[in-house]
Legacy VTK file of the C-alpha trace (Angstrom):
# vtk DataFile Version 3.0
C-alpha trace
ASCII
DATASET POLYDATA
POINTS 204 float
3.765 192.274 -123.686
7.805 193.040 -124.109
7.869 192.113 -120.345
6.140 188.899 -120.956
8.077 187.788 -123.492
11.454 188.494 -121.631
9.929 186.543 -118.478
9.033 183.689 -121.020
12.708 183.635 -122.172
14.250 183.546 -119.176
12.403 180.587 -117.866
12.953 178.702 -120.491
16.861 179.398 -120.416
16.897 178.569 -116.857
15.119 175.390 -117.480
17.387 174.157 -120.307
20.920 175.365 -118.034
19.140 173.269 -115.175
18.285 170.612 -117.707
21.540 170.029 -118.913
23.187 170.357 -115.599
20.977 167.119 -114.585
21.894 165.855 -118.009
25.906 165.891 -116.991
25.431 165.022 -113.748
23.372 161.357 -114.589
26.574 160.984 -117.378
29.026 161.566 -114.742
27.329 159.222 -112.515
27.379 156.092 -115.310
30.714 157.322 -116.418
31.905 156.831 -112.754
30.036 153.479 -112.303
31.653 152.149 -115.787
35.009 152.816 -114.077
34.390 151.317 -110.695
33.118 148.382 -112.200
36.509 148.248 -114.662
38.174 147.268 -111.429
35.482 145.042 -109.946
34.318 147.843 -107.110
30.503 147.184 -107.608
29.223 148.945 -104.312
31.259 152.187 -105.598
29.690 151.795 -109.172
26.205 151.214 -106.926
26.632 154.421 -104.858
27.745 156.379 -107.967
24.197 155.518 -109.356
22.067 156.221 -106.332
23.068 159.523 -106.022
21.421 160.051 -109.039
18.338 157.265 -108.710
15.249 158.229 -110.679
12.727 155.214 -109.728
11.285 156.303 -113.481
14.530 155.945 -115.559
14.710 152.678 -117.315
18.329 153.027 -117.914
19.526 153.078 -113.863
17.285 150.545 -113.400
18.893 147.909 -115.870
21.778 149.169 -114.848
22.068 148.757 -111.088
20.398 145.540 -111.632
23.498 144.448 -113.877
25.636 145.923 -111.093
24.120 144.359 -108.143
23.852 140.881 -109.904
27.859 141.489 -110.547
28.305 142.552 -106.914
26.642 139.033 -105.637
22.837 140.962 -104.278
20.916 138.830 -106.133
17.684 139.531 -104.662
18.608 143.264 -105.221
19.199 142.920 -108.822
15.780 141.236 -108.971
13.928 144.485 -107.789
15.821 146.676 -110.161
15.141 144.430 -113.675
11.808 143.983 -112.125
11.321 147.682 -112.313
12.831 148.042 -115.910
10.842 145.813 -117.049
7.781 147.219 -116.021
9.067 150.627 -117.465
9.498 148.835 -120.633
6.848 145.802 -121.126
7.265 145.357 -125.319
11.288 144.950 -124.030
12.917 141.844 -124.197
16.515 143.589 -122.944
15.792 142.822 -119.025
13.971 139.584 -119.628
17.110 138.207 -120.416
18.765 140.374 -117.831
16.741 138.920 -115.308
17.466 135.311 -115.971
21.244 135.748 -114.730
19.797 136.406 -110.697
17.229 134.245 -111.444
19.801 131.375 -111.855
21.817 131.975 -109.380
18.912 131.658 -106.792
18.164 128.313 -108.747
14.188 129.767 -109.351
13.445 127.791 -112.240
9.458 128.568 -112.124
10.558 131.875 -112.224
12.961 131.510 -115.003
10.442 129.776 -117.216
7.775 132.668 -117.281
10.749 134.643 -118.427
11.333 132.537 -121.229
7.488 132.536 -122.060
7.265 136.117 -121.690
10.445 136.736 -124.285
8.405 133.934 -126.420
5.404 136.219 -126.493
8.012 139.020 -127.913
9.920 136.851 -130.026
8.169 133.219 -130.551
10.838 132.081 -132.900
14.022 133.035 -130.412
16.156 129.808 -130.499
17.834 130.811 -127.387
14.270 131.180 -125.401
12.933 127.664 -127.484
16.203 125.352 -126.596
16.926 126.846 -122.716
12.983 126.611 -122.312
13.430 123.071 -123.610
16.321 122.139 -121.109
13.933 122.967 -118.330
11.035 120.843 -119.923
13.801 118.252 -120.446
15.399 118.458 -116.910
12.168 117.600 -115.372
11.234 114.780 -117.743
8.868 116.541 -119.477
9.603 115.138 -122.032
6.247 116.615 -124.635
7.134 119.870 -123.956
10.844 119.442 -124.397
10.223 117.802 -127.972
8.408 121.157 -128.802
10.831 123.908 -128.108
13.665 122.052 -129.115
11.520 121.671 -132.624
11.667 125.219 -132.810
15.015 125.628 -132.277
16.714 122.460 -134.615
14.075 123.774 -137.372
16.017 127.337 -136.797
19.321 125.955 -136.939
19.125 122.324 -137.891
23.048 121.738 -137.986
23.897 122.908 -134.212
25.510 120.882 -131.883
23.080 121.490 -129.129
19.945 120.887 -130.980
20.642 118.246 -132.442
21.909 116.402 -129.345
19.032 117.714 -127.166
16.467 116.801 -129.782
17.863 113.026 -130.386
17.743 112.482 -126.420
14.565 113.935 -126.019
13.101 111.342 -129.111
14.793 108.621 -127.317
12.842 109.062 -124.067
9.733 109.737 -125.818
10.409 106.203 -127.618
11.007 108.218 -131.680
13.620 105.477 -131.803
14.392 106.630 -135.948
14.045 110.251 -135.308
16.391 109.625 -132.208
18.972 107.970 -134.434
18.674 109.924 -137.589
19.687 112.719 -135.003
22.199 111.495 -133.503
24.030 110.537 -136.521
23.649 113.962 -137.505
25.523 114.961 -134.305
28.268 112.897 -135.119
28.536 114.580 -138.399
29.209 117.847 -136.597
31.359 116.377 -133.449
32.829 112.601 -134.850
33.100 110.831 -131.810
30.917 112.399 -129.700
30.197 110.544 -126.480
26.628 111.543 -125.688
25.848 110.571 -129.332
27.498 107.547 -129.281
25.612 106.487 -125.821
22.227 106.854 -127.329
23.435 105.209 -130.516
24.039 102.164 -128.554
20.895 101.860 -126.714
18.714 102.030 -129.531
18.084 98.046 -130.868
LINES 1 205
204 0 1 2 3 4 5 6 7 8 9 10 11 12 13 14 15 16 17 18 19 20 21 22 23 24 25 26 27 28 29 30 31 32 33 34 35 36 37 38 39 40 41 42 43 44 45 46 47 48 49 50 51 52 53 54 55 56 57 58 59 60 61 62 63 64 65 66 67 68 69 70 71 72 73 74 75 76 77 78 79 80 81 82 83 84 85 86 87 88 89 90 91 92 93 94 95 96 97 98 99 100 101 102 103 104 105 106 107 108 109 110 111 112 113 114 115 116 117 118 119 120 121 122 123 124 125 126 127 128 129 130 131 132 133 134 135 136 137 138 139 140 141 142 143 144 145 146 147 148 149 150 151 152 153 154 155 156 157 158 159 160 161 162 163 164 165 166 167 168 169 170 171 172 173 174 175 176 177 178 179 180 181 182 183 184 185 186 187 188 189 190 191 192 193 194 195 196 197 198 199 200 201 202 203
């Protein structure tokens, strides 16, 4: 039974030394990819990571996504906050990562279901509501638009962007008054605001 207990105790010491060895070694790795990336060498910072890639870890996942996005490989950041996202559904930390890459390849489809799927986290994010909006906007959608953007103005009713955003979006959908009303507001906040001005004038 003595013997046992001895062989018990020294497996579990060698597991916790072998344990915290892997412990130091993934901190040395993201220690030496913070200080590549200080001085902008990405595929250094990349290789530091991948020597210590665990397809399971959340954490190198966001984390060489961030890097490869910084390094230019969008596609490549795409597979790694693809991964850390589905490592962490109830997460809204890569969502937003994952817009970044998702811009730069101009994938707007893509970009929306992000914003949907951080709405299902957080449905009263302004910063989901108003860049969902711009979207809705930019295609002339104009009914969509006019309901993120009411999220987001009854969130912060006095912010430049809202404000602007939401009087344009009235004009189009012919809310002449609400149009005006809010883009007299925006002059309150920026007096002589062009954009303002420009839909003040075409409203008779």
């Amino acid at each position: 039974m003595k013997l046992l207990k001895k062989s018990i105790t020294a497996i579990l010491l060698i597991t916790a030394i072998s344990v915290q060895a892997q412990d130091k070694t993934l901190m040395n790795a993201f220690s030496q990819s913070y200080d590549y990336e200080a001085i902008k060498k990405y595929d250094a910072a990349i290789s530091s990571l991948n020597t210590v890639y665990n397809a399971s870890s959340y954490e190198i996942n966001l984390r060489l996504g961030w890097l490869n996005y910084q390094s230019g490989k969008y596609k490549e950041a795409l597979g790694f906050y693809q991964k850390a996202i589905t490592l962490m559904p109830a997460a809204s930390e890569p969502l937003w990562a994952i817009i970044n890459p998702l811009t730069k390849l101009e994938n707007w489809n893509d970009i929306e279901k992000t914003y949907l799927s951080i709405l299902k986290l957080d449905s009263k994010n302004s910063s989901a509501n108003y860049n969902l909006g711009l979207i809705y906007y930019y295609r002339k959608d104009y009914l969509n638009a006019k309901k993120q953007f009411d999220i987001s103005l009854n969130l912060y009713p006095f912010d430049y962007n809202n404000m602007l955003m939401s009087a344009w979006t009235n004009y189009f959908l012919g809310n002449k008054n609400e149009a005006k009303t809010l883009f007299n507001k925006t002059l309150l906040y920026s007096p002589n605001d062009k954009s303002a001005l420009e839909g003040l004038s075409l409203i008779k």
